[in-house]
C-alpha positions in Angstrom: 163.3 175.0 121.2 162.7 178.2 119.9 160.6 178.7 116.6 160.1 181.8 114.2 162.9 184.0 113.7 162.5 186.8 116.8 162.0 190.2 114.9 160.0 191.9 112.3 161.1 195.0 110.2 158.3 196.8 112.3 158.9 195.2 115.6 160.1 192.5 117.8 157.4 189.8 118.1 156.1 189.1 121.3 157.0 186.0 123.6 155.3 183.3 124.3 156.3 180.3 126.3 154.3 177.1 125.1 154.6 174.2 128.0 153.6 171.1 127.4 155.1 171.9 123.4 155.0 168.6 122.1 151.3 167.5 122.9 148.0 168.0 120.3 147.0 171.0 121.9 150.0 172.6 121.7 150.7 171.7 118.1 147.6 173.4 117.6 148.7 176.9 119.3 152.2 176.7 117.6 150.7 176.6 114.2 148.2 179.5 114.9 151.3 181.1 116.8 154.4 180.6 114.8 154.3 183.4 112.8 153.4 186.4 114.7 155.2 185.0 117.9 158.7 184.0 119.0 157.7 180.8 120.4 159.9 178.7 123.2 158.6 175.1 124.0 159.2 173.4 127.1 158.0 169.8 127.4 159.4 166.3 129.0 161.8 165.1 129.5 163.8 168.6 129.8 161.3 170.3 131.1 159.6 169.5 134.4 156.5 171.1 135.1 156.3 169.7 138.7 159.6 171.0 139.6 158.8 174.3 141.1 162.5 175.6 140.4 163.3 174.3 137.4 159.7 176.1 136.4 160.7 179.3 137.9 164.0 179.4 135.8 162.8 177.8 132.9 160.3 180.5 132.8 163.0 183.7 133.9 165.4 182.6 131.3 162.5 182.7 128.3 161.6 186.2 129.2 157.9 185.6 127.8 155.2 188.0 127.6 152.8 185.2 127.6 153.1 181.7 129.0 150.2 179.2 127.5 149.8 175.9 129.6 148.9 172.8 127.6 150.7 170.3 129.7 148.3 168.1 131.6 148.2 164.4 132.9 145.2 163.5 130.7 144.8 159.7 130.7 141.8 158.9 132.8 143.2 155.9 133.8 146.5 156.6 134.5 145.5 159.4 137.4 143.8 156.6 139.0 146.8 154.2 139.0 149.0 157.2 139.8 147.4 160.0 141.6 150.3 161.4 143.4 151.7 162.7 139.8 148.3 163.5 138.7 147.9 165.9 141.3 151.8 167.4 140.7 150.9 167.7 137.2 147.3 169.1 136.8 147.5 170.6 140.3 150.8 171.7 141.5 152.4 172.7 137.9 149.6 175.0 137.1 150.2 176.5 140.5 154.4 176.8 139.7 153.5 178.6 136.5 151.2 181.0 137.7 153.6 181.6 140.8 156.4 182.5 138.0 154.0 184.2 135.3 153.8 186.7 138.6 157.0 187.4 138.5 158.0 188.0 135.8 154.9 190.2 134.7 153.9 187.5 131.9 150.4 186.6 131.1 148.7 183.4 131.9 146.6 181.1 130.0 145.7 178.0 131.1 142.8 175.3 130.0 140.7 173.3 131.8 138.3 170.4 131.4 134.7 170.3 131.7 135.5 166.8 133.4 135.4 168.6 136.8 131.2 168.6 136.5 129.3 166.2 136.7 126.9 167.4 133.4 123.6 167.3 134.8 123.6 171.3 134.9 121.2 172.4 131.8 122.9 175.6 131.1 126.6 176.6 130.3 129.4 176.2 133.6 130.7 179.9 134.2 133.9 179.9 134.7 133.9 181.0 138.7 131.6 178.0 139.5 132.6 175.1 141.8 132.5 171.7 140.5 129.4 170.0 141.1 130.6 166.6 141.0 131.6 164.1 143.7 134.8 163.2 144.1 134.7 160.1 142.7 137.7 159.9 140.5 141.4 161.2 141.3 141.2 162.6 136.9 138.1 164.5 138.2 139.9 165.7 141.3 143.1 166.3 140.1 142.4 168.6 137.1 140.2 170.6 139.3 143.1 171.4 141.4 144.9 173.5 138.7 142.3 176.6 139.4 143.1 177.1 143.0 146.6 177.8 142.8 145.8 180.2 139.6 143.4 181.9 141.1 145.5 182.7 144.1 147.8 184.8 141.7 145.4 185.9 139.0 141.8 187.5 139.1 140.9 187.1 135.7 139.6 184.2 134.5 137.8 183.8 131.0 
């Protein structure tokens, strides 16, 4: 789905890839986004973010400048039951995009969750800190993932 209509009398709008399209956060980024950006969604069931390929030309085709991740496996309860795609999702998709955001020169943003800590810490997490919690959960464990696999392709993280 592509939204806005591609090109201003001063200049073509930039790209931007929204994954995970159809969710809350997403809606959000689309309404802030619409204007100013020719937007491309990719969500379920067309778009698989825990098929490396179908990432890679999912991602080639749109040609973005920017590629926001909002897709995540988010219910708690749900990653316990079914951890395997848990981990593909919040660990392994992450890892996909970043992989193609590299080659194709595109920018990455992608969100986390403060679930990863175990909020004892007084003070605001940085975002190069380790979680401090123990792996008690499969949710906990497999939203950390995500950052390992970005950080092996990007060095800036906000």
């Amino acid at each position: 789905m592509t939204v806005g209509s591609g090109v201003s009398a001063k200049r073509a709008k930039r790209r931007l890839a929204l994954i995970g399209h159809n969710g809350m956060l997403a809606q959000a980024v689309l309404r802030e986004t619409a204007n100013d950006w020719s937007v491309t969604g990719f969500d379920l069931p067309a778009f698989d973010l825990t098929k490396r390929d179908q990432v890679a030309a999912a991602v080639v085709a749109a040609a973005p400048d920017v590629i926001v991740n909002c897709a995540a496996f988010t219910d708690v309860n749900g990653c316990e039951e079914r951890e395997e795609l848990a981990t593909r999702v919040n660990g392994d998709g992450p890892g996909f995009l970043a992989e193609a955001a590299q080659e194709t020169g595109a920018i990455l943003v992608h969100f986390s969750t403060d679930y990863v800590f175990d909020g004892t810490k007084q003070s605001p997490y940085q975002a190069a800190e380790k979680p401090l919690w123990t792996a008690q959960s499969c949710s906990n464990a497999s939203t950390y993932l995500p950052e390992n696999p970005v950080r092996v392709f990007f060095c800036k993280i906000w």
